[in-house]
Backbone as CSV, one residue per row, in Angstrom:
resi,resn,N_x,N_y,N_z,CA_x,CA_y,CA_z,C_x,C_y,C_z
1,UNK,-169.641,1.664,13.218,-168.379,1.345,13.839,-168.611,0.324,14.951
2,UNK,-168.022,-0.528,15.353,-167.940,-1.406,16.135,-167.303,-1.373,16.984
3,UNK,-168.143,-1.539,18.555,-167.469,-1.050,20.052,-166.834,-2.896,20.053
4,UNK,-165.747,-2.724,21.505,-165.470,-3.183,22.141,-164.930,-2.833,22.782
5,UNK,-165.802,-4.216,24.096,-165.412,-3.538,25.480,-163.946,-3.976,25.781
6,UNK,-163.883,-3.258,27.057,-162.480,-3.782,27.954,-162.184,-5.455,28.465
7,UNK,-163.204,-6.179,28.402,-162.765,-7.548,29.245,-162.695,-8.231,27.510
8,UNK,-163.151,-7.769,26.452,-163.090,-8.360,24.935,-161.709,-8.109,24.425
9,UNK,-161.484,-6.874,24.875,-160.250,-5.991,24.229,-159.085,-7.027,24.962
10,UNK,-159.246,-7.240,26.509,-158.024,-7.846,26.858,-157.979,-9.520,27.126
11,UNK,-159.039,-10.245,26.432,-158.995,-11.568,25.505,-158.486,-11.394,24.307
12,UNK,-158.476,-10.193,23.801,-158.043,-10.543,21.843,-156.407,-10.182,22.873
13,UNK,-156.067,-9.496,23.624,-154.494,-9.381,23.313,-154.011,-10.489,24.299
14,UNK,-154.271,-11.542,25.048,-154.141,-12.707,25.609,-154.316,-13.577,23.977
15,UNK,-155.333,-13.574,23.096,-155.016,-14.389,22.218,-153.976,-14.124,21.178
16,UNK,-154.010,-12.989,21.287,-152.569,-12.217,20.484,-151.114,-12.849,21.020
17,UNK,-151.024,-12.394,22.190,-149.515,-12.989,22.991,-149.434,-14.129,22.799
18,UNK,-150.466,-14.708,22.844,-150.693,-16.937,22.613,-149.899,-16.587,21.479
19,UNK,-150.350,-16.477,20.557,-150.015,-16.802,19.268,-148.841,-16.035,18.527
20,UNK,-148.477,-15.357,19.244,-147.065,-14.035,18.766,-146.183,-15.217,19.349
21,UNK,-146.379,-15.689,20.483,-145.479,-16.645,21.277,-145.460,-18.392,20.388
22,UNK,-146.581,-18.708,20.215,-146.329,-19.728,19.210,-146.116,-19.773,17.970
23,UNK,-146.059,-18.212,17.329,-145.064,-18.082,15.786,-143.726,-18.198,16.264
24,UNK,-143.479,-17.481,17.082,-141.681,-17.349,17.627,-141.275,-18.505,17.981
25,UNK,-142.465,-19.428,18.859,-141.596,-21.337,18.949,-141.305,-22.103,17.503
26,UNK,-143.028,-21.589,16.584,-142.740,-22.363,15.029,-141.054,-22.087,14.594
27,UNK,-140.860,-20.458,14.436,-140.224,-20.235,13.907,-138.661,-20.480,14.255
28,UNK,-138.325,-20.318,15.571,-137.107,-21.804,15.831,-137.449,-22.655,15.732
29,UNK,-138.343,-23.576,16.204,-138.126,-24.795,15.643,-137.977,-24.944,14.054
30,UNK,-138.105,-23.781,13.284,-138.099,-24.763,11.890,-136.403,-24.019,11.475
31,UNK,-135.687,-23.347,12.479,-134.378,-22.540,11.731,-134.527,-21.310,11.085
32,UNK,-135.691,-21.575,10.043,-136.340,-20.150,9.278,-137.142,-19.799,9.468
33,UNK,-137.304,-18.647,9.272,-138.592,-17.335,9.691,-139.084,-17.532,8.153
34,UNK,-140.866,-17.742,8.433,-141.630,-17.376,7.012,-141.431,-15.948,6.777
35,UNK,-140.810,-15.887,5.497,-141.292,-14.681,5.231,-143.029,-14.060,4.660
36,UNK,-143.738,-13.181,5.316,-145.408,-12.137,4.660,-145.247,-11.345,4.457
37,UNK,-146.442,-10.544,4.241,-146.783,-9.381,4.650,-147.936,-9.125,5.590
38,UNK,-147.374,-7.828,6.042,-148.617,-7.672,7.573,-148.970,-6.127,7.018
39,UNK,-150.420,-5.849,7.344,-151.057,-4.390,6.822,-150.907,-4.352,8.636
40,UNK,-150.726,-2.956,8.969,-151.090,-2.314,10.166,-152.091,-1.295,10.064
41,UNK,-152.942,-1.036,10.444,-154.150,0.026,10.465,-154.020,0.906,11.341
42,UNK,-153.998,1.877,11.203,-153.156,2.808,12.527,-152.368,3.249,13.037
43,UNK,-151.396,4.062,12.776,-150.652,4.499,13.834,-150.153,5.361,15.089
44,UNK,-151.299,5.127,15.853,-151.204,6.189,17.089,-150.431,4.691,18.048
45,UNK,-150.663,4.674,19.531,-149.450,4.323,20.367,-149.106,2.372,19.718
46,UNK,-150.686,2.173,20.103,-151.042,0.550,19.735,-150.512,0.328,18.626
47,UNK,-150.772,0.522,17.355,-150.654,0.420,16.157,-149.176,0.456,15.663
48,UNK,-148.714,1.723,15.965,-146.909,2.185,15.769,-146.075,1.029,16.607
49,UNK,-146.911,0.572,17.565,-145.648,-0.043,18.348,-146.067,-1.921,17.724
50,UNK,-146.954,-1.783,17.140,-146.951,-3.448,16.728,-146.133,-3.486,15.132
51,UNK,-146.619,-2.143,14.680,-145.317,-2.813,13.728,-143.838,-2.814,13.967
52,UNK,-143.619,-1.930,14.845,-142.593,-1.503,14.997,-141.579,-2.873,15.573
53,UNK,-142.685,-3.450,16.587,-142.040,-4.666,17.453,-142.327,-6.602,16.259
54,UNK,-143.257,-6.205,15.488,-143.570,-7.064,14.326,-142.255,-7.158,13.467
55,UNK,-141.512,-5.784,13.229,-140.506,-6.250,11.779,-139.004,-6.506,12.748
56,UNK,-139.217,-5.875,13.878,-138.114,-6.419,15.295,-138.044,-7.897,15.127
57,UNK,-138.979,-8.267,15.494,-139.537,-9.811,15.964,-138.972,-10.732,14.955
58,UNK,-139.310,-10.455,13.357,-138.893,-10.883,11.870,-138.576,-10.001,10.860
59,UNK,-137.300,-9.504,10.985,-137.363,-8.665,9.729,-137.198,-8.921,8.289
60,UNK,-138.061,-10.332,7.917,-138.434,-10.528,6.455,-139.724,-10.189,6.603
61,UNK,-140.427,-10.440,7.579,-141.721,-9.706,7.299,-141.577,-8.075,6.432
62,UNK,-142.576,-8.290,5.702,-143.078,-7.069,4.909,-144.076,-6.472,5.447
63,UNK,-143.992,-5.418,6.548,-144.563,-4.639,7.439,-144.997,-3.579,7.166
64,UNK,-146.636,-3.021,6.528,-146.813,-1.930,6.158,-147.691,-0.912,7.423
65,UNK,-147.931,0.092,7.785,-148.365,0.846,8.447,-149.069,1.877,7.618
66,UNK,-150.262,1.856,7.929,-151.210,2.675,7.228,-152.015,3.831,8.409
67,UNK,-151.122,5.120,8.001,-152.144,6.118,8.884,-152.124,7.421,8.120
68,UNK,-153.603,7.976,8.513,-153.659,8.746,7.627,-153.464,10.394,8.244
69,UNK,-152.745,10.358,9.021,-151.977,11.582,9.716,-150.503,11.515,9.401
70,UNK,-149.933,12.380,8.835,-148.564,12.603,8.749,-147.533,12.510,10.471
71,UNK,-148.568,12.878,11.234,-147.709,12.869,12.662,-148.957,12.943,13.972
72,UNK,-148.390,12.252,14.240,-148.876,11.628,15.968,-148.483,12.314,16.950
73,UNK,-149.706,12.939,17.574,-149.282,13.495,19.124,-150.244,13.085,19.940
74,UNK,-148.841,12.905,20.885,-149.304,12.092,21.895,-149.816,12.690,23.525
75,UNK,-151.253,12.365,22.881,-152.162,13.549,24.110,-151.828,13.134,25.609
76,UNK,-151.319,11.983,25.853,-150.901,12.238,27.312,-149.932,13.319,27.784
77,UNK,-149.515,13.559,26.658,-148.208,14.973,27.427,-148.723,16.057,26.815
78,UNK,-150.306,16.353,26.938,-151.061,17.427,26.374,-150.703,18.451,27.529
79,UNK,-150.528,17.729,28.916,-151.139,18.406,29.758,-149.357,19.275,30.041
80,UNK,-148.396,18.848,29.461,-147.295,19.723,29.474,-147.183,20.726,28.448
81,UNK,-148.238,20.665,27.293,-148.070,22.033,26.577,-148.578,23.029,27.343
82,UNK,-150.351,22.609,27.783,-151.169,23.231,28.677,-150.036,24.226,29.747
83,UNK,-148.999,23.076,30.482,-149.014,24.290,31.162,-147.464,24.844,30.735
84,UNK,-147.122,25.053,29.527,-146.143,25.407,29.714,-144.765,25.000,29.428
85,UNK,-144.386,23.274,29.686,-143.046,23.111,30.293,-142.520,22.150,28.843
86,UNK,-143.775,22.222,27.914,-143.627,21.466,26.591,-143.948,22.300,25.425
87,UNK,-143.044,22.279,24.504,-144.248,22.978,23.213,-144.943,21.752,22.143
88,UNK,-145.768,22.269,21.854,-146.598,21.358,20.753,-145.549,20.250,19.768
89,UNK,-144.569,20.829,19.058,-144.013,20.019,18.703,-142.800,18.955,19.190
90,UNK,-143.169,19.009,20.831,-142.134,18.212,21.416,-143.054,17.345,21.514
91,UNK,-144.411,16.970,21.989,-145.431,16.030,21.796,-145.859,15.498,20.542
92,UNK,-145.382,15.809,19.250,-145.930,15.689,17.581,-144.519,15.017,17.330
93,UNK,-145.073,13.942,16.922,-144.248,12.830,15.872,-143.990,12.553,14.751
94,UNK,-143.011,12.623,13.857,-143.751,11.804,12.417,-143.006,10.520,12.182
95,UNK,-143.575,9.742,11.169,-143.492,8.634,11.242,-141.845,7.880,10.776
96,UNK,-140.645,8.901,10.423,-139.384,8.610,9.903,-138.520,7.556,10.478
97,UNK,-138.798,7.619,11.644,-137.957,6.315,12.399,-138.635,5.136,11.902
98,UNK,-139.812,5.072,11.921,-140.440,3.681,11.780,-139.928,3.158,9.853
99,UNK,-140.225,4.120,9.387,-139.266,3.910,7.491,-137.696,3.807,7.567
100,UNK,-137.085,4.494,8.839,-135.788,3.856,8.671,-135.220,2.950,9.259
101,UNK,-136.205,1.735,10.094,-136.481,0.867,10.708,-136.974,-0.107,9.678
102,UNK,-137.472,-0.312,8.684,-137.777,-0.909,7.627,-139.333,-0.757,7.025
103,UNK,-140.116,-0.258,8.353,-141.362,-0.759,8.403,-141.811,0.461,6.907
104,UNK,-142.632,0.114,6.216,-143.498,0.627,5.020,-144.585,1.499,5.675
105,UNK,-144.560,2.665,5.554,-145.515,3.842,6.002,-146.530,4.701,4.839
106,UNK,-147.531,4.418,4.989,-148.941,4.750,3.938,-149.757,5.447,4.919
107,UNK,-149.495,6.927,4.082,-150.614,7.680,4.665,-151.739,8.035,3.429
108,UNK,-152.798,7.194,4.168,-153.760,7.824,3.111,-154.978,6.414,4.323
109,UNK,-156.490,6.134,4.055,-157.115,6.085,4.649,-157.625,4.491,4.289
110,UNK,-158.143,3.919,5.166,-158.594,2.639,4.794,-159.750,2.457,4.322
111,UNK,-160.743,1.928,3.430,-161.787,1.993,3.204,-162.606,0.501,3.238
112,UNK,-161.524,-0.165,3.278,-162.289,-1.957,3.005,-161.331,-2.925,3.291
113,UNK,-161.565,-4.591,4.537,-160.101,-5.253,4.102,-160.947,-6.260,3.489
114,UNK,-160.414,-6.947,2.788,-161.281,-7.983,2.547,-159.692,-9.415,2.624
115,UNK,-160.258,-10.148,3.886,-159.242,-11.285,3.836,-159.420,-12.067,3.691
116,UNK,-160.438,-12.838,2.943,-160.457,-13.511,2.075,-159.836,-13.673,0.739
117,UNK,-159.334,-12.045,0.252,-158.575,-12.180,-1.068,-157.056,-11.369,-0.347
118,UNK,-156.971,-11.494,0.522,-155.906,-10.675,1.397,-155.448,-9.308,0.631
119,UNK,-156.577,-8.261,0.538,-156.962,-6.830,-0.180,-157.192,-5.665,1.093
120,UNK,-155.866,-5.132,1.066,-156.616,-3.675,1.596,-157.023,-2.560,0.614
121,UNK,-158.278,-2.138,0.960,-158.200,-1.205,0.063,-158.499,0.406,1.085
């Protein structure tokens, strides 16, 4: 598995915003939005919220989300089951808003991308 650090992590999302920001100038300037497809890998906070804000942004994009948990909980409000003032399934998510939002939801696991033939497998 492959680390990265924190000062790497917050160059890729400075080169991310560059370029989220210069699809959105392409894409007025040309009147039309290209329509793709985008694979998402993940959906815990990062992951859920880029597709989520991806098929926002263009909704001809073909936006898939691939996680292999039926539902997401979100351990920062662990510490309200702990004591009490939450139950477990007020912190546990599943993924229905994001499918009736448009975005394409695949649960099952990633094993290979290869983008060169633009293949998830």
């Amino acid at each position: 598995m492959t680390q990265i650090n924190r000062r790497d992590f917050l160059k890729f999302l400075g080169a991310n915003s560059a370029l989220v920001s210069t699809l959105g100038t392409l894409s007025a300037c040309s009147g039309t939005s290209a329509s793709a497809r985008v694979v998402v890998v993940g959906g815990g906070f990062g992951g859920a919220t880029c597709a989520r804000y991806l098929h926002k942004f263009d909704p001809k994009l073909d936006v898939t989300l691939i996680e292999p948990a039926a539902r997401f909980v979100t351990c920062p409000f662990s510490n309200m089951v702990l004591s009490g003032i939450k139950e477990y399934e007020d912190i546990s998510h599943d993924y229905t808003a994001h499918q009736k939002r448009g975005v394409k939801v695949v649960h099952d696991y990633v094993q290979d991308i290869d983008a060169v033939n633009k293949r998830v497998t």
